[in-house]
FISE-59133 format. One record per residue (C-alpha): residue in one letter; x, y, z. Coordinates in steps of 0.1 Angstrom, whole numbers, padded with zeros to 4 digits, always signed. Example, Ala and Ser with C-alpha at 12.3 -4.5 7.8 and 13.67 -1.06 7.14 Angstrom:
BEGIN
a+0123-0045+0078 s+0137-0011+0071 
END
This chain:
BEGIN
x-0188-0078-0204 x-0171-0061-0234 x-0143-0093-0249 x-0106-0090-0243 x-0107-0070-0210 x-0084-0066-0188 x-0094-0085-0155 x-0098-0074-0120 x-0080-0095-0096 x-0090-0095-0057 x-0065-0109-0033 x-0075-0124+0001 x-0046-0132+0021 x-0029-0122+0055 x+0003-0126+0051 x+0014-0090+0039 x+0049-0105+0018 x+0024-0123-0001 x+0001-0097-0009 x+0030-0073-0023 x+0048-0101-0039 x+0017-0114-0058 x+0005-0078-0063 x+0039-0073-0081 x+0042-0102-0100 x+0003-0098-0115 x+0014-0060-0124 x+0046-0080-0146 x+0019-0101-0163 x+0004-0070-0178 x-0025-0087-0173 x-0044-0071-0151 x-0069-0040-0148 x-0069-0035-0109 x-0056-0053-0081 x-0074-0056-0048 x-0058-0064-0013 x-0077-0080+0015 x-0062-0088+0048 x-0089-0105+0063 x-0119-0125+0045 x-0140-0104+0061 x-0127-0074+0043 x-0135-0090+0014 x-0166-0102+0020 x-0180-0068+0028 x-0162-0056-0003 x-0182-0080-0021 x-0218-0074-0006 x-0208-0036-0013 x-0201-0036-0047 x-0224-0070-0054 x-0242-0047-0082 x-0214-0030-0101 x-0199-0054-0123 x-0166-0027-0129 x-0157-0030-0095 x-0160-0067-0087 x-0128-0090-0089 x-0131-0111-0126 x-0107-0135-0099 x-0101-0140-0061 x-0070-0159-0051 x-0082-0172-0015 x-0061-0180+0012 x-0069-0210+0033 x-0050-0199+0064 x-0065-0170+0079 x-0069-0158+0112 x-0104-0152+0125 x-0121-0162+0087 x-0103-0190+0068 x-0108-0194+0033 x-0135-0223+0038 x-0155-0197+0061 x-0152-0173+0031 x-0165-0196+0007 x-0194-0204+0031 x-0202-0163+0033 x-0191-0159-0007 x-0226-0188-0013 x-0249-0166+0002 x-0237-0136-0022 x-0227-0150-0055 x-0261-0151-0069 x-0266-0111-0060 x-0233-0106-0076 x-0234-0090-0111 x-0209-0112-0127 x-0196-0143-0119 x-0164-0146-0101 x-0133-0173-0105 x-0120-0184-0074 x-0085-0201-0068 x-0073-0217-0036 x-0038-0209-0026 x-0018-0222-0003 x+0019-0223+0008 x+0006-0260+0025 x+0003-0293-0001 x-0019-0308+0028 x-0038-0340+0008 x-0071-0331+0025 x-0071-0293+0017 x-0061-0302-0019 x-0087-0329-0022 x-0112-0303-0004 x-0107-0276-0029 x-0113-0302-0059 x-0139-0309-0047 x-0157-0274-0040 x-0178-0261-0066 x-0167-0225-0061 x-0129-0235-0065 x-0115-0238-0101 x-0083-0243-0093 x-0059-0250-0057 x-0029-0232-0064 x+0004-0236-0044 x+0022-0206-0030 x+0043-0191-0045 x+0028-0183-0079 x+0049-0176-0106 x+0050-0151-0131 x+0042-0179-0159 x+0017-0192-0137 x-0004-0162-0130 x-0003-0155-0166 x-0022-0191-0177 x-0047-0181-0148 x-0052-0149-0150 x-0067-0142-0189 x-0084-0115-0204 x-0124-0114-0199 
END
């Protein structure tokens, strides 16, 4: 990884107002290299297994929903273990969630994966301390 480059974010969320909002407000950060949108964990997943060897397409960062139909976000993390380690770079994960549930923020503390459980909706100041140059 060459310093100071601009990171690729990957977003895994269902809800669609999300996805466009959050897509918006990481383009305002001028942050960001590439933005990728994931309805479904699955998607993502795939995505992930797909691209597992070429570091300039993977996300630098996932924000993972935990509210998904089908795959949640705890279902993705199980999948994301069995990649990582194929994966040519490492990846940041953050939790988000539009729900302050105790257990789902104690959960995600606790996950190795997780760096960070973010409540929905991030703001533009927000995405900027979490999303940094690579």
């Amino acid at each position: 990884m060459s310093a100071n480059r601009l990171p690729i974010v990957a977003l895994v969320d269902d809800d669609q107002i999300y996805q466009f909002t959050a897509s918006k407000t990481l383009e305002l950060t001028r942050s960001v290299q590439k933005i990728h949108s994931f309805a479904m964990a699955q998607e993502a997943l795939q995505y992930l297994e797909t691209h597992a060897s070429a570091a300039d397409q993977l996300p630098d960062y996932i924000f993972l929903d935990i509210n998904m139909p089908v795959k949640d976000g705890w279902d993705f993390l199980e999948d994301f273990e069995r990649i990582c380690e194929k994966m040519a770079k490492p990846v940041t994960i953050y939790m988000v969630s539009s729900s302050i549930d105790p257990r789902d923020v104690d959960r995600a503390g606790k996950h190795p994966r997780i760096k960070e459980y973010v409540t929905k909706p991030i703001t533009l100041d927000k995405f900027r301390q979490l999303v940094q140059p690579v």
